[in-house]
N, C-alpha and C positions, 0 to 999 in steps of 0.2 A: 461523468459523474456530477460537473457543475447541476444540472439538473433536480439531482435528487440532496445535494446535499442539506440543504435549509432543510425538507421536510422530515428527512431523516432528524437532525437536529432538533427539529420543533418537538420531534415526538420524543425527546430527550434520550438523542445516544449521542456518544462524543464522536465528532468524526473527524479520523486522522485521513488524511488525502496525500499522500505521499508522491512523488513524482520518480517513479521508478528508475532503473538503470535500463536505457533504450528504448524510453516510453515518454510523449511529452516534449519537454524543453531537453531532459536529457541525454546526454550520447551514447553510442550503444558502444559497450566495453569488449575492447579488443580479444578477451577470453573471458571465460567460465560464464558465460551469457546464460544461464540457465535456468529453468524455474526452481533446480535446489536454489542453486544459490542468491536468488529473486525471495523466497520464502524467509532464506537464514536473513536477509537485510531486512526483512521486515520485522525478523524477529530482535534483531537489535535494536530495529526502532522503537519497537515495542517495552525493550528492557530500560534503553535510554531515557525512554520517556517515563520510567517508574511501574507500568502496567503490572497488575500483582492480579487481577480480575479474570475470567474464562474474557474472550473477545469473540465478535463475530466479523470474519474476514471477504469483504465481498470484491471481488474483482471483475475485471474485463478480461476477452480473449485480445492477448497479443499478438497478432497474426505476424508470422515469418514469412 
């Protein structure tokens, strides 16, 4: 996503870059590795960070 994140930016969306559970710098979690549960942490971050707005979620495939 390095790539796109400026442009996206310039054209004014806020962009959260998150570093996933098993994705990245990250380790991958001895259980519940799942995309619920990938989704529900996003959705924390999303509430942590005060998000009250519709958002648009764009991701990569995770390959196992």
């Amino acid at each position: 996503f390095r790539h796109v994140i400026a442009p996206l930016a310039d054209a004014g969306y806020r962009i959260i870059a998150p570093d996933c559970r098993g994705a990245g710098f990250s380790s991958k979690p001895a259980s519940n590795f799942t995309k619920s549960a990938m989704a529900h942490g996003i959705l924390q971050l999303l509430n942590t960070l005060g998000t009250t707005e519709p958002v648009h979620v764009i991701n990569h495939d995770i390959a196992t």
